[in-house]
N, C-alpha and C positions, 0 to 999 in steps of 0.2 A: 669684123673689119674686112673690107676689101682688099683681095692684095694686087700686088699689081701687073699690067699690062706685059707680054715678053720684052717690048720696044723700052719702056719705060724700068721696070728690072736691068736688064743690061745697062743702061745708061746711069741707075745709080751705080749698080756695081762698077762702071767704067770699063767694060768689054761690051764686043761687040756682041749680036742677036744671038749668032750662031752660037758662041762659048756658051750660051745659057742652053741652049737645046744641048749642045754635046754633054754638058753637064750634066742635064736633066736622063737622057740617054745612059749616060754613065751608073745613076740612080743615088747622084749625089745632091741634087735638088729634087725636090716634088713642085709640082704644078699642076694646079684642076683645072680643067677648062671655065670652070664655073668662077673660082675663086684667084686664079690667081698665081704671084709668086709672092711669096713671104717678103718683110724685114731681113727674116732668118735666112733666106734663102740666098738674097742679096749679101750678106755678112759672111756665109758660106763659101760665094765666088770668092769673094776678097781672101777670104784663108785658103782656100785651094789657092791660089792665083801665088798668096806667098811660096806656098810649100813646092808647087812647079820651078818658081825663080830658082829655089833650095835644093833642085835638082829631082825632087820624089814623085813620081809618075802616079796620077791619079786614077790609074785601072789597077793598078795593085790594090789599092785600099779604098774600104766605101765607110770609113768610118761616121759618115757625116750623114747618111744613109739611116732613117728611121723605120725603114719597110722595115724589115730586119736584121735585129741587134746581133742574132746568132752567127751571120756571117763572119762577123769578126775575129768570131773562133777565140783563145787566147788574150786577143788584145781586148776586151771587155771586160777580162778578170781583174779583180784589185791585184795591186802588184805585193810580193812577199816582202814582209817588214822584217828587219833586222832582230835576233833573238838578243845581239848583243849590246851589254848597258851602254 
């Protein structure tokens, strides 16, 4: 499938051109020149975009980031389950 246009990306997502470059920039969306910007990528604005309203600065964390997982360091781990019944 084709993805889509920067112009047309932003406009689902509902932010301007630029938010998508900075994002992309950030290494929290990927885009090919060939291919595109995802569904995914689009859906991805929209939950950074919450989590900014929420106060949380999106150069701290690239969780969203498929280049690589290992940056995450920690937050990639399952989290510790309780031993207690």
């Amino acid at each position: 499938m084709a993805g889509y246009s920067l112009e047309i990306a932003a406009d689902r997502a509902g932010v301007e051109p630029g938010e998508m470059t900075r994002l992309t920039e950030l290494g929290i969306l990927t885009s090919d020149a060939d291919v595109g910007y995802s569904d995914a990528d689009v859906r991805r604005v929209q939950v950074v975009r919450a989590l900014e309203r929420a106060g949380l600065e999106p150069r701290a964390w690239r969780i969203f980031s498929d280049e690589d997982p290992s940056r995450c360091g920690s937050w990639t781990r399952p989290a510790r389950t309780s031993s207690r019944p």
